[in-house]
C-alpha positions as CSV (number, residue, x, y, z in Angstrom):
1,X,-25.1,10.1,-20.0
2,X,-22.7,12.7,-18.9
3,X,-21.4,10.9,-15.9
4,X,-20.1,7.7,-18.5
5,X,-18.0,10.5,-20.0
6,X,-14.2,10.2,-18.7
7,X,-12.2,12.0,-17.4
8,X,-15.2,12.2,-14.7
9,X,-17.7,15.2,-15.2
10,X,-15.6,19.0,-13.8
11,X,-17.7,19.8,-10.5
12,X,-16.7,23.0,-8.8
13,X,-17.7,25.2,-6.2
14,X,-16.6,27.8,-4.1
15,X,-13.1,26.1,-2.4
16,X,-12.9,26.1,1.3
17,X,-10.2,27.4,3.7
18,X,-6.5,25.6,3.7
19,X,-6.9,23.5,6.9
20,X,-4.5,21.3,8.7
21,X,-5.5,18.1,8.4
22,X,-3.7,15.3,11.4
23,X,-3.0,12.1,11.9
24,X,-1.7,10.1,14.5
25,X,0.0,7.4,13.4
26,X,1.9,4.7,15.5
27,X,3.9,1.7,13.7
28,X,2.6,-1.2,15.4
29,X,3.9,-4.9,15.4
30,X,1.1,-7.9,14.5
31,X,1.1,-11.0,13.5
32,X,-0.3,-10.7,9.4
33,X,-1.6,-13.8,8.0
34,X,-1.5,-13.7,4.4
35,X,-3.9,-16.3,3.4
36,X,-6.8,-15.8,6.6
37,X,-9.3,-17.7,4.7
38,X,-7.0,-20.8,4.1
39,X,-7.4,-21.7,0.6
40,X,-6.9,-20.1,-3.2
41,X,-10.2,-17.9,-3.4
42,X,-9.4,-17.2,-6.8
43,X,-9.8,-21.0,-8.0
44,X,-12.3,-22.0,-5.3
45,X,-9.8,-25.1,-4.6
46,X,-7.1,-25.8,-2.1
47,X,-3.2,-24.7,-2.5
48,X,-2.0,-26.9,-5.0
49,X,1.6,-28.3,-4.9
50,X,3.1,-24.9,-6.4
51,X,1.2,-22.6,-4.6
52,X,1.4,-24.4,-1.2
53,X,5.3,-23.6,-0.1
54,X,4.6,-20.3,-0.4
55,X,1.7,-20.2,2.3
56,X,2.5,-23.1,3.9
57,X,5.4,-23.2,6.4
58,X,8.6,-25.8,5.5
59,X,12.3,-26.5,6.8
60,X,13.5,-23.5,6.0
61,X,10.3,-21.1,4.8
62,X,7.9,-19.2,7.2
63,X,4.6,-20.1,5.1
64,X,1.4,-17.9,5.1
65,X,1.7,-15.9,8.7
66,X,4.7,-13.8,9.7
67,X,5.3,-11.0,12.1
68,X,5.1,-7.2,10.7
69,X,5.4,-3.9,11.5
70,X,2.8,-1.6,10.3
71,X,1.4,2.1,10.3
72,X,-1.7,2.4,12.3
73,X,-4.0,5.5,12.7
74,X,-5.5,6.7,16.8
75,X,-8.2,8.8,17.4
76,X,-5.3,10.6,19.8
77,X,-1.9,11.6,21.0
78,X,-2.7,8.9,23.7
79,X,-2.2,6.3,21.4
80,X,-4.0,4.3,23.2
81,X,-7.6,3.7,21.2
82,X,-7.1,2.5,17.3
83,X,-9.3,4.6,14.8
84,X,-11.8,1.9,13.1
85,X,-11.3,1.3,9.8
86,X,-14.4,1.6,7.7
87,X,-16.3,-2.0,6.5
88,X,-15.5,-0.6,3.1
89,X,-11.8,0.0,3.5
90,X,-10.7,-3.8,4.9
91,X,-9.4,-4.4,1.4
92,X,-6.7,-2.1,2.4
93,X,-4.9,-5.1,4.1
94,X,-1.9,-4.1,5.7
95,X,-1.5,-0.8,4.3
96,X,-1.1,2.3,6.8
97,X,-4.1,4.6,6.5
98,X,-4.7,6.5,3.5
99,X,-4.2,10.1,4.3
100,X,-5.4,12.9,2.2
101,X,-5.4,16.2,1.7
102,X,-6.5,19.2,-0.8
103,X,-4.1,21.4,-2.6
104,X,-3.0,24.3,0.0
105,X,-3.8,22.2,2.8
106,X,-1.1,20.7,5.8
107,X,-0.6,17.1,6.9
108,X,0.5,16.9,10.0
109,X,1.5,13.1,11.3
110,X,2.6,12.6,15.0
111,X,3.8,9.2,14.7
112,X,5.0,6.9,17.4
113,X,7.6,4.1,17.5
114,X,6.1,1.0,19.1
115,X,8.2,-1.3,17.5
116,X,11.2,-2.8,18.6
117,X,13.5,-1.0,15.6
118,X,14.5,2.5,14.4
119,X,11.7,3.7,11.6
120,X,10.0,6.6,10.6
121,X,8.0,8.2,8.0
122,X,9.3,9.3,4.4
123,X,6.5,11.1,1.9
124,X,6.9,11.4,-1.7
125,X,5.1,14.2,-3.7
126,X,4.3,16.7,-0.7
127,X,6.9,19.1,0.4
128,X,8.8,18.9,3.5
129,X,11.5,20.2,5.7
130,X,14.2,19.0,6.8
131,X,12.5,18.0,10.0
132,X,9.6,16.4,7.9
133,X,12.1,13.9,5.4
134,X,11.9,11.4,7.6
135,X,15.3,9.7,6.1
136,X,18.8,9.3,7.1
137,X,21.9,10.9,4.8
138,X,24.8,12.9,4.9
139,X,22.8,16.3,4.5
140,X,24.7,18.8,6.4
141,X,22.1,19.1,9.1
142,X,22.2,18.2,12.8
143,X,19.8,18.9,15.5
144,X,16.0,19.2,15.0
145,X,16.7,18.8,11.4
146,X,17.8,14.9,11.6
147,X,15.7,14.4,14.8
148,X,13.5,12.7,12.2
149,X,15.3,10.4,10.4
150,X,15.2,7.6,12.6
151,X,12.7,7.4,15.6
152,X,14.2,5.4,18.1
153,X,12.0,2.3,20.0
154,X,9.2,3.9,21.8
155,X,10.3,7.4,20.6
156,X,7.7,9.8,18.9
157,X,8.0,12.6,16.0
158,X,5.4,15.0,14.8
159,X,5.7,15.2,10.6
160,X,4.5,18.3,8.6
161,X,4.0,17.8,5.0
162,X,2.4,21.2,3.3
163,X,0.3,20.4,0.3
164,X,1.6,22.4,-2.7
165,X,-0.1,22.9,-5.9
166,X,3.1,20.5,-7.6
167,X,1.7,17.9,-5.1
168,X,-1.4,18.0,-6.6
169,X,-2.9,16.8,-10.2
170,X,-1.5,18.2,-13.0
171,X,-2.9,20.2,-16.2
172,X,-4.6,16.8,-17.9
173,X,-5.2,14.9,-14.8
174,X,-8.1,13.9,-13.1
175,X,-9.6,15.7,-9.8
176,X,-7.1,13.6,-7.2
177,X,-3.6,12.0,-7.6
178,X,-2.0,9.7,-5.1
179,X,1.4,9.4,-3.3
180,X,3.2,7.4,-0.4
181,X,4.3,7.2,1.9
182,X,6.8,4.8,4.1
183,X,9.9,3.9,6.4
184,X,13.0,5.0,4.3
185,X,15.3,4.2,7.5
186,X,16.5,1.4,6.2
187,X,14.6,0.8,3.1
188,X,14.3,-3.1,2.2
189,X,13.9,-3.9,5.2
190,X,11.6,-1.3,6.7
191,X,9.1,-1.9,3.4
192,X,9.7,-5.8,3.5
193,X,8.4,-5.4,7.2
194,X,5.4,-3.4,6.4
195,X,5.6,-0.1,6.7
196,X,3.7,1.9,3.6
197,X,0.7,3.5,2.9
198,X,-1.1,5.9,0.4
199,X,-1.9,9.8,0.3
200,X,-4.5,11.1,-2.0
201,X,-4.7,14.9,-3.2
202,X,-7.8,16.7,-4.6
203,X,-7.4,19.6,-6.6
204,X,-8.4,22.7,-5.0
205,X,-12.2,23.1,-5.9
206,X,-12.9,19.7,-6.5
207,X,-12.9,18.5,-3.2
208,X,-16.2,17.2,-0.7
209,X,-15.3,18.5,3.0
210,X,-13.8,15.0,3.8
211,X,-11.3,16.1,0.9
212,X,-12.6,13.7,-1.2
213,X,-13.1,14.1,-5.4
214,X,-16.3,15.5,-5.7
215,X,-16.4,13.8,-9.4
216,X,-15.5,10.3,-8.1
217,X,-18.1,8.0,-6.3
218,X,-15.8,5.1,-5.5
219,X,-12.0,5.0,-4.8
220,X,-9.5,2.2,-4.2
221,X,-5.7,1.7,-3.3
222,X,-4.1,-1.1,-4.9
223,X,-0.4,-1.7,-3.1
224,X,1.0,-4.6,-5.5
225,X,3.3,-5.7,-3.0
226,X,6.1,-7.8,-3.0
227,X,7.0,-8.6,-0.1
228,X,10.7,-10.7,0.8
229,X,10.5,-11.6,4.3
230,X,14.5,-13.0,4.1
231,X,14.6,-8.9,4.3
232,X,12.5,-8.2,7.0
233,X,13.1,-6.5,10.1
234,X,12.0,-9.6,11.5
235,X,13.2,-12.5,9.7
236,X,15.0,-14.5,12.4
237,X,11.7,-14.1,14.6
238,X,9.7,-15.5,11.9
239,X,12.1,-18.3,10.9
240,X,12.3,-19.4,14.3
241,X,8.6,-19.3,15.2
242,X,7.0,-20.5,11.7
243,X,9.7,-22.8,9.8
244,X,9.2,-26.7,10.7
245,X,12.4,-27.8,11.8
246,X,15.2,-26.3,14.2
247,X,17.9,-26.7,11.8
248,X,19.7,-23.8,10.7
249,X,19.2,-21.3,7.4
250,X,22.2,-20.2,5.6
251,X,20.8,-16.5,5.3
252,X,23.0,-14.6,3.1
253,X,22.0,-13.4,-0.1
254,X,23.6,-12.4,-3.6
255,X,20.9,-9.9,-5.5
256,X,18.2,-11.1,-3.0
257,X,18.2,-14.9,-4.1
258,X,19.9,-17.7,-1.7
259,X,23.7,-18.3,-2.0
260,X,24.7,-21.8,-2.6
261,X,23.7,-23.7,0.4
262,X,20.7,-21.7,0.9
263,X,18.1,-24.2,0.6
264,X,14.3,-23.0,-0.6
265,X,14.4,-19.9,1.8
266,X,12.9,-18.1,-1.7
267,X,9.9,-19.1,-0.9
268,X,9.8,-16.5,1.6
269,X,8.8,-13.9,-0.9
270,X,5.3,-12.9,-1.2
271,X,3.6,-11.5,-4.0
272,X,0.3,-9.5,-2.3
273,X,-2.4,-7.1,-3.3
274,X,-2.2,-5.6,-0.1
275,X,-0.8,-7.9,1.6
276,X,-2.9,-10.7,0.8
277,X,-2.4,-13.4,-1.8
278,X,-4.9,-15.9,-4.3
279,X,-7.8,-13.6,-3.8
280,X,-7.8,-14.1,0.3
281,X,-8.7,-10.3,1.0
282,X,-11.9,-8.5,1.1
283,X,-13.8,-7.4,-2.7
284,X,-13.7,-4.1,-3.8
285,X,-17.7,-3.6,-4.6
286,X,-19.2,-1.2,-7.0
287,X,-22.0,-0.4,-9.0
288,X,-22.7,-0.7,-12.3
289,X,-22.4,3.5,-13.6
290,X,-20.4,4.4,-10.6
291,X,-17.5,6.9,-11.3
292,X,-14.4,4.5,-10.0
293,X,-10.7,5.6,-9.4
294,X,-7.9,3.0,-8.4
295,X,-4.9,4.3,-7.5
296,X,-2.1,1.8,-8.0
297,X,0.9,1.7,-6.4
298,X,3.8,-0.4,-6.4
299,X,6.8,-1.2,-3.6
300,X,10.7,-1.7,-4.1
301,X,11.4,-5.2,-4.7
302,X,12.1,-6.6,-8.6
303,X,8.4,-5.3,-9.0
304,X,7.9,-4.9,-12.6
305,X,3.8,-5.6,-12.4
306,X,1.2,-5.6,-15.3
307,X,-2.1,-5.1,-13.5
308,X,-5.4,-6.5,-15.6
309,X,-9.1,-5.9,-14.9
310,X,-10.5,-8.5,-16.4
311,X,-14.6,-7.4,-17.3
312,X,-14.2,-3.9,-17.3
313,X,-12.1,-1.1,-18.8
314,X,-10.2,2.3,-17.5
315,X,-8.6,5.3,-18.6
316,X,-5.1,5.9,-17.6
317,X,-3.5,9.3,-19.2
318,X,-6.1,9.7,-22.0
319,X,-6.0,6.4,-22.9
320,X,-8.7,3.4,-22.7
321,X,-7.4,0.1,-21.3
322,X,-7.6,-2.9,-19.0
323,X,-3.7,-3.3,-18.5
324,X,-1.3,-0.6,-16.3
325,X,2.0,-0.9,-16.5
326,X,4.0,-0.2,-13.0
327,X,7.6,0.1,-11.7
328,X,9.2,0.2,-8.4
329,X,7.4,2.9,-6.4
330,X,6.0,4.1,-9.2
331,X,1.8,5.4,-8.9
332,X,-1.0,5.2,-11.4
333,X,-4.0,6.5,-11.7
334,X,-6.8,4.8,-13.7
335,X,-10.7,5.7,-14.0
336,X,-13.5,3.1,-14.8
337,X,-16.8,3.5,-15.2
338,X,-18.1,-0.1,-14.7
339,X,-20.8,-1.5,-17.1
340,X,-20.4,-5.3,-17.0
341,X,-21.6,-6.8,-13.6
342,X,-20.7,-9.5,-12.1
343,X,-17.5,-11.2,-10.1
344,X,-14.2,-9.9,-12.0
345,X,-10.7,-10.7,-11.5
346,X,-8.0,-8.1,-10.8
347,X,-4.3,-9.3,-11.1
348,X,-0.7,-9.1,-12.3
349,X,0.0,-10.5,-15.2
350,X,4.0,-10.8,-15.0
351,X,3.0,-14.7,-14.9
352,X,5.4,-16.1,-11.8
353,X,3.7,-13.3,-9.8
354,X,0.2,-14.6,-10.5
355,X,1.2,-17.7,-9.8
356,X,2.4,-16.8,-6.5
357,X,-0.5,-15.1,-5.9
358,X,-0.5,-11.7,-6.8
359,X,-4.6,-12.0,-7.5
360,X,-8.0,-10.7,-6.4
361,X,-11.2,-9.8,-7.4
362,X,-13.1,-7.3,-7.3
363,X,-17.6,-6.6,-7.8
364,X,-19.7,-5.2,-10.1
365,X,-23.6,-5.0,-9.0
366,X,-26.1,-3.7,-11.1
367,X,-27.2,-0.2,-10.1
């Protein structure tokens, strides 16, 4: 009975050494398709005449597949063999890989620049140097100290993010809190394009070798990403490969929406779960019992999101729910413990966002 007590059961043990924990991380450009199985999962059906513009290419619209930058992890400094994502991790979409670390510990990220654009790498919640901000101000430094805030095309920077204890949960939070991370060179468009992904931190003493919670048998990252493409690095590339006719797209904006003349180019927003829309990504999958923490996360868009389990409950701050409430780049933390199996929907319930797709679901097997 103890383990269906939240917050999740207090395991400790003797805490290991601080240890430098790297990455290497190139941003990479693909080609993401945001619907890859080709219909609404959620309703079992074909796109129906709302959904389909906004998966489905048009005269002035780029449909369900667009070219992206986005943060990949190698097993080296080579950067020439990708590090496999686990079976269980897919869901992640386009997200960069989730990084983590315990309390006292270093990340250390050598990145690399393969894309065709300035970028870099900006954390929140760790602390940093200026070296290691990985964004471009007037700050009074020169040299070394703005070397990172834009790594030129084919360019590479090592990052070093120390893991303070203010990085790490607070007095009333669980075992592990998350944080971000992502391109702040030139912000819109860098996220629009791609490039985020999560950190996790385990208190000191409640962390499994791999830096894990020890109190916590299943994790997930939920990025509820909106994503306008009219802001992307690579809008012109994607207009010109994906939209239907050669015509041209008045492409100027006032607050993010078309000017007069402007035509239905607003259908190139997309509202993801990780970059995927109407349920097309992989399931989350659980067990019935299993100590379950989502992190949530949202990007920098209008994003204003109400995420709903639907089956199941969590705790969020002390509280028992099934509805988060999250603003731009803003991060929660919520703790199920699953009792109700079977196939549940997960979405947002600002309603043009679920309509646009901003649905998945995720499993619940009996243990």
């Amino acid at each position: 009975m103890l383990q269906l007590l939240l917050p999740f059961t207090l395991l400790t043990h003797t805490p290991p050494p601080s240890r430098t924990r790297t990455y290497y991380v190139a941003a990479d450009e693909v080609v993401w398709n945001y619907v890859p199985q080709g219909r609404n999962v959620i309703s079992g059906a074909a796109f129906d005449s709302v959904e389909r513009p906004f998966v489905t290419a048009g005269p002035n619209w780029i449909g369900g597949m667009a070219k992206k930058a986005i943060y990949r992890e190698y097993t080296d400094s080579t950067f020439t063999t990708l590090k496999p994502r686990a079976a269980g991790d897919e869901y992640l979409g386009f997200l960069g890989p989730l990084m983590r670390a315990v309390v006292g510990d270093t990340i250390r990220v050598v990145f690399k620049n393969n894309t065709a654009y300035p970028v870099g790498m900006h954390p929140h919640g760790v602390f940093y140097n200026k070296d290691s901000e990985g964004a471009p101000y007037e700050d009074g430094t020169s040299g070394g100290d703005k070397a990172d805030d834009a790594v030129l095309p084919g360019g590479r920077h090592t990052y070093l993010w120390p893991v303070p204890e203010r990085a790490g949960p607070a007095a009333g939070d669980g075992s592990s809190v998350a944080w971000m991370y992502h391109s702040h060179v030139h912000d819109e468009g860098d996220i629009s394009t791609g490039l985020m992904g999560p950190i996790i931190v385990t208190a000191r003493g409640r962390a499994k070798a791999d830096g894990t919670p020890q109190d916590v048998d299943r994790e997930f990252v939920v990025m509820f990403y909106e994503v306008d493409e009219n802001t992307s690095n690579y809008r012109d590339q994607n207009l010109a490969t994906y939209k239907t006719d050669t015509g041209k797209v008045n492409v100027s904006f006032l607050f993010g929406l078309p000017e007069a003349g402007g035509g239905a180019f607003q259908f190139n927003t997309k509202e993801t779960l990780n970059g995927f829309m109407y349920g097309n990504g992989p399931m989350p999958t659980m067990k019935t019992g299993d100590r379950v923490r989502w992190y949530l996360m949202a990007a920098t868009g209008f994003e204003f999101h109400s995420p709903h389990w639907h089956g199941n409950t969590v705790q969020i701050s002390h509280m028992r729910t099934d509805v988060a409430a999250l603003l731009p780049m803003g991060m929660v933390t919520a703790d199920m413990v699953p009792d109700n199996p079977g196939i549940w929907l997960f979405h947002c319930h600002v309603s043009p966002h679920l309509r646009m797709g901003m649905q998945m679901r995720y499993q619940v097997t009996a243990r």
